[in-house]
N, C-alpha and C positions, 0 to 999 in steps of 0.2 A: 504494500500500500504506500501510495504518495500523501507524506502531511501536505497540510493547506499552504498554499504561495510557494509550493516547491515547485512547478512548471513557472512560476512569474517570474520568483529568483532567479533560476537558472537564464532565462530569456534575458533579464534586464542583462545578468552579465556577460552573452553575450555578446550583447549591443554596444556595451564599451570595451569590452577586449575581444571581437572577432578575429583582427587581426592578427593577435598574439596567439590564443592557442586552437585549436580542434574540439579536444578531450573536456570537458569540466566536469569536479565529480562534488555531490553533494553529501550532506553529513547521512551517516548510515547509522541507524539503531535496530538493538535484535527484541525481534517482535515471537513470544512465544507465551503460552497458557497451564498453565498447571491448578492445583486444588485452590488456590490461593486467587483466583481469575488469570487476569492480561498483566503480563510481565514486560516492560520497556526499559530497556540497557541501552546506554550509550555504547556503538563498539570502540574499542581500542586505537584503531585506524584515526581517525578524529583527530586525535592528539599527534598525528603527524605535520598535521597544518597548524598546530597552535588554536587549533577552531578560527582562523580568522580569514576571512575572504582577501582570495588575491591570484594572483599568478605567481607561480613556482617553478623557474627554471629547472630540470632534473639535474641537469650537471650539479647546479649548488644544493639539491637537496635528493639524493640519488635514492631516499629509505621513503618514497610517499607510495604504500604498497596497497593503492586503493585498488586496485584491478580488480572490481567484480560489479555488479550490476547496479551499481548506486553513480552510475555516469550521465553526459547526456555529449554527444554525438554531433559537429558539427559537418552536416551530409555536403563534401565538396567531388567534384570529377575522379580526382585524381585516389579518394579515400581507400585505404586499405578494405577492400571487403573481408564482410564474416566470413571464416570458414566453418561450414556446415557439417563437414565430415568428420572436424576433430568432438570427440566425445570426451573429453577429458581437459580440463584449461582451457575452454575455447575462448572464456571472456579476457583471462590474463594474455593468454596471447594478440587479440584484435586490439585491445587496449591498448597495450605497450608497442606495439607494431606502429600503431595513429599515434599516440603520444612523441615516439621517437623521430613522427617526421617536421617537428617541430622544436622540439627537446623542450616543450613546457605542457604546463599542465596547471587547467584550473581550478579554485576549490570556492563551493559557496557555502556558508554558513546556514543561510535559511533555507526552510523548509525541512523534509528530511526520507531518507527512504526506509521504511519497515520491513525487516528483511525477517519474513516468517521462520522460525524455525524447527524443521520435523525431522520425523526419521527415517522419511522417503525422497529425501532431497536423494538428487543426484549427487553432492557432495559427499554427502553418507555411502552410496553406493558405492563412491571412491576412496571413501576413504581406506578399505583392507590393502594391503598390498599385495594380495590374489588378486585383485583388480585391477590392481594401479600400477605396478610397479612397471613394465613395460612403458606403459603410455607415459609415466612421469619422466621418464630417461628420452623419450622421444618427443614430449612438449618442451624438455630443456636442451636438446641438441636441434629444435627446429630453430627455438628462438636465436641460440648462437650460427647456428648456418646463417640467419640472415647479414647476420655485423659477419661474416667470414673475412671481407676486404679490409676492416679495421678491428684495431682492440676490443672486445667486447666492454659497452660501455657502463658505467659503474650502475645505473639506473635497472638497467635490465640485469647484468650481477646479481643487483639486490632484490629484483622482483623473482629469478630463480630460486635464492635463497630463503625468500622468504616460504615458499612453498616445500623446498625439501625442510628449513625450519622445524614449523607448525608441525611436520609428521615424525622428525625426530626428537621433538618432546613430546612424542605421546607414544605406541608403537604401529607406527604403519610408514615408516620408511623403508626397511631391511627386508627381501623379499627371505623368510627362511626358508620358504615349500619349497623354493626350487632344488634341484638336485645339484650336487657337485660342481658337475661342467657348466649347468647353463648359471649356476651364483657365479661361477668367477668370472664367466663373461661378463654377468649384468657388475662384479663389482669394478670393472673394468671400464663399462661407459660411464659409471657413477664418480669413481675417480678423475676421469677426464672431464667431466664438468665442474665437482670442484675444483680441479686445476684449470677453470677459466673465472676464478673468480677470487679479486686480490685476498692476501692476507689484511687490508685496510678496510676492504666493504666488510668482511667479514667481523673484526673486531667492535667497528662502528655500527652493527646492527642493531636498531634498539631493543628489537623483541627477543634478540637471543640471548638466553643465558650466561653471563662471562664463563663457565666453566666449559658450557657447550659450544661455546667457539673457538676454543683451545681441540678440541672433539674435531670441526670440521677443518680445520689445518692440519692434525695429522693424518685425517682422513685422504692426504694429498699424499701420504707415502711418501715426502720428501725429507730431506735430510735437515736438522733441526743442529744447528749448536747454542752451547749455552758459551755465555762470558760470565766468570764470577768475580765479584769484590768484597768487601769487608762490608757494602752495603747492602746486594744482593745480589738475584739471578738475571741475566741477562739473555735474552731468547732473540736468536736471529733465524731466518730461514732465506738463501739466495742472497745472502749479503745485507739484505734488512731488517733492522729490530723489527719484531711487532710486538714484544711484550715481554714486561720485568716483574718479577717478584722481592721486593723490598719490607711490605707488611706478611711479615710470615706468621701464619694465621691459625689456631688451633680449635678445634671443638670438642666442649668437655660432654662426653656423654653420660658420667655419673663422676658423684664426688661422696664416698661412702665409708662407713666404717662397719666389718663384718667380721665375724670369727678374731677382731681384735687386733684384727691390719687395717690401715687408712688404704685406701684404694682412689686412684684416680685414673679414670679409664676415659678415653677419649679418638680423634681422630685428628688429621692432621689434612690442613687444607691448605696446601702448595699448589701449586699449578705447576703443569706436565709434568707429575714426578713418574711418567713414564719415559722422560729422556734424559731426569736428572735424580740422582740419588739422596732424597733427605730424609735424614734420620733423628731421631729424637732420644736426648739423651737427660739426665738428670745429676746434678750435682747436689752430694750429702753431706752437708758442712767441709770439708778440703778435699772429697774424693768426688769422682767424676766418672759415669757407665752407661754406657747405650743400653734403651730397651729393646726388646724387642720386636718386630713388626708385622702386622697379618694381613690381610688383605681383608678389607671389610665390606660389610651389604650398603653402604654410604658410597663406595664407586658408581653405584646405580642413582648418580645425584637427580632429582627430579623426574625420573623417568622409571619403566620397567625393564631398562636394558644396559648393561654397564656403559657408563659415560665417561667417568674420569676416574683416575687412580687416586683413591683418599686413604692411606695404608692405618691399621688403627693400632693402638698401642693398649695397655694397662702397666699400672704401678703400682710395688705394693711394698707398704711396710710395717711387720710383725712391732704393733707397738709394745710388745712386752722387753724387746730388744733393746728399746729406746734407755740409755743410764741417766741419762738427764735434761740432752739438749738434743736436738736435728734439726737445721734448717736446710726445706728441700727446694731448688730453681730448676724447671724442665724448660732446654731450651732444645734447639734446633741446630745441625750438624750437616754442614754439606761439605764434603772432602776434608781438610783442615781446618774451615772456617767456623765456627759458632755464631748462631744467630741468637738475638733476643728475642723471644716470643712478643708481638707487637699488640698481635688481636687474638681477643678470644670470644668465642663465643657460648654459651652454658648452653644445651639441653636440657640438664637434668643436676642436679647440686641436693643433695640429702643432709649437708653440714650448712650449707648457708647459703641462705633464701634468697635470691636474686633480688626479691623486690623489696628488701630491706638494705639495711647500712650496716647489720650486724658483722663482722670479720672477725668475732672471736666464739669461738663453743669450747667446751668442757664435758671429756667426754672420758669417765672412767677416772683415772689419777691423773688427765694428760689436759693440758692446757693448748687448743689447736686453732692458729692466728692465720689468715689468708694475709700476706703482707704487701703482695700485687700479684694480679694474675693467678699465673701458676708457678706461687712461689708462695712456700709454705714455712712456719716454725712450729714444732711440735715440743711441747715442753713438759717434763715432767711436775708436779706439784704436788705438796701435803696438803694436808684434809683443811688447816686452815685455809692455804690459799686458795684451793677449792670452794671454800665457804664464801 
């Protein structure tokens, strides 16, 4: 359904930028019904334009990934027609096709298009990748045959990517059904399309996840070095940085006291520590030990499918061991360098309540101080200082 003054709006603008673009796309909302009535969401998309009416060169804004039926069409000789044959992307691809012969694109604020949602869309039909996978590697190798004479340009990049995106944070990207021979072919077209698409559109995407675009870069099979300094990791690929890790970042997944050992169990969220080695080690008042590392169900970050490498740890120490004092600091180890744990982030804290100020408990004869972070003092005490 079209809201009220969305055929005016779109005309009036038009009328003063005909000459600038083709394409103009107006604001879209998802229109769907459950127990509750009629449900109206703003979508996502929207916030590409800042919500505000204008025209949008693609070159400077290469992520405006409205390509679906919330457009309006300016019918000239020369217009790319629909293709009718394609069953899969048909509107991304006529879209981006018109859009490119202009390299702008306009957006209106008023009015707006209601975009039903059910579960006989064609969308849905595509979404399995029993259905789709095929067609998806053939709507993103037609659009790059077209740019074949030039660079494939970053607008259309990003409107590929935003499609294989969306299916690789859910699971309908990875065809698994198929057999041996024909996966390695299809991961063979699949890899050569992400190798048409910079490691810059990629990190600049706004709806992708930072960890899942570390995912579509190596997804390129290409060779990754790292530079390290006493600051941090340094990631090149082809001779270009595209990305450092300097906040080295931990998550605590519990913080416990059990059978009479403090226990801090956690994970460790570095980025690529599939091409670089970090380790987690912990200093005991003047001694110093690496733990040891597992691989954990946290690599499957957001998704149903492993995504990134988060290797998990636990720490434990028999407080009966303790004579008087231990102050414990877990930090971070890449080759000879130590890192400071920067960030952290709690799941789960059984000693001390995230959403208070508290930093000290008493627990048995032992006095136990959070003093930052994951840097702990555990002190032994008598019963008066207990009291």
């Amino acid at each position: 359904m079209l809201r009220e003054n969305t055929v005016n709006s779109v005309l009036s603008f038009f009328g003063k930028h005909k000459d600038e673009v083709d394409v103009v796309a107006y604001k879209l909302e998802l229109y769907y019904e459950n127990e509750d009535g009629v449900v109206i969401k703003e979508h996502p998309r929207n916030a590409n334009y800042n919500k505000q009416t204008g025209v949008y060169p693609v070159d400077k804004f290469p992520y405006l990934s409205q390509t679906t039926m919330n457009i309006c069409l300016r019918n000239t000789e020369d217009i790319v027609k629909f293709n009718v044959n394609l069953p899969f992307c048909e509107d991304a691809t006529f879209n981006t096709l018109n859009i490119m012969r202009k390299k702008k694109v306009g957006y209106v604020n008023g009015g707006g298009y209601l975009y039903r949602q059910s579960s006989y869309s064609s969308v849905n039909k595509y979404e399995s990748p029993v259905m789709a996978s095929t067609l998806l590697l053939e709507y993103a190798e037609n659009l790059i045959n077209q740019f074949e004479t030039e660079k494939l340009p970053k607008y259309v990049q990003s409107i590929i990517l935003y499609e294989l995106r969306w299916r690789f944070q859910g699971k309908h990207l990875f065809p698994e059904h198929l057999h041996k021979d024909k996966r390695e072919e299809w991961d063979q077209r699949f890899k050569s399309i992400v190798n048409n698409i910079d490691n810059e559109v990629i990190m600049n995407q706004p709806l992708l996840d930072k960890y899942h675009k570390f995912a579509f870069i190596r997804f390129k099979e290409k060779n990754i070095d790292v530079i390290q300094n006493n600051k941090g990791l340094y990631f090149f690929q082809e001779g270009k940085q595209f990305a450092k890790e300097v906040d080295f970042e931990i998550i605590t997944t519990d913080i416990r006291i059990i059978n009479n050992e403090f226990i801090i169990m956690g994970f460790i969220k570095s980025i690529l520590q599939e091409e670089v080695e970090v380790n987690i080690g912990v200093y005991e008042n003047n001694s110093f030990k690496l733990l040891e590392l597992k691989n954990s169900a946290y690599s499957y970050h957001r998704k149903r499918e492993y995504s990134n490498l988060f290797k998990s740890f636990e720490y434990k120490v028999p407080l009966d061991k303790i004579e008087k004092e231990l102050d414990i600091e877990l930090v971070l180890k890449v080759g000879d360098v130590i890192y400071p744990i920067k960030k952290e982030f709690i799941l789960r804290d059984r000693l001390f309540p995230a959403d208070t100020s508290i930093n000290k408990v008493v627990k048995g004869n032992f006095a136990i101080t959070r003093v930052e972070k994951l840097n702990f003092n555990i002190k032994k005490i008598n019963l008066q200082q207990k009291k």
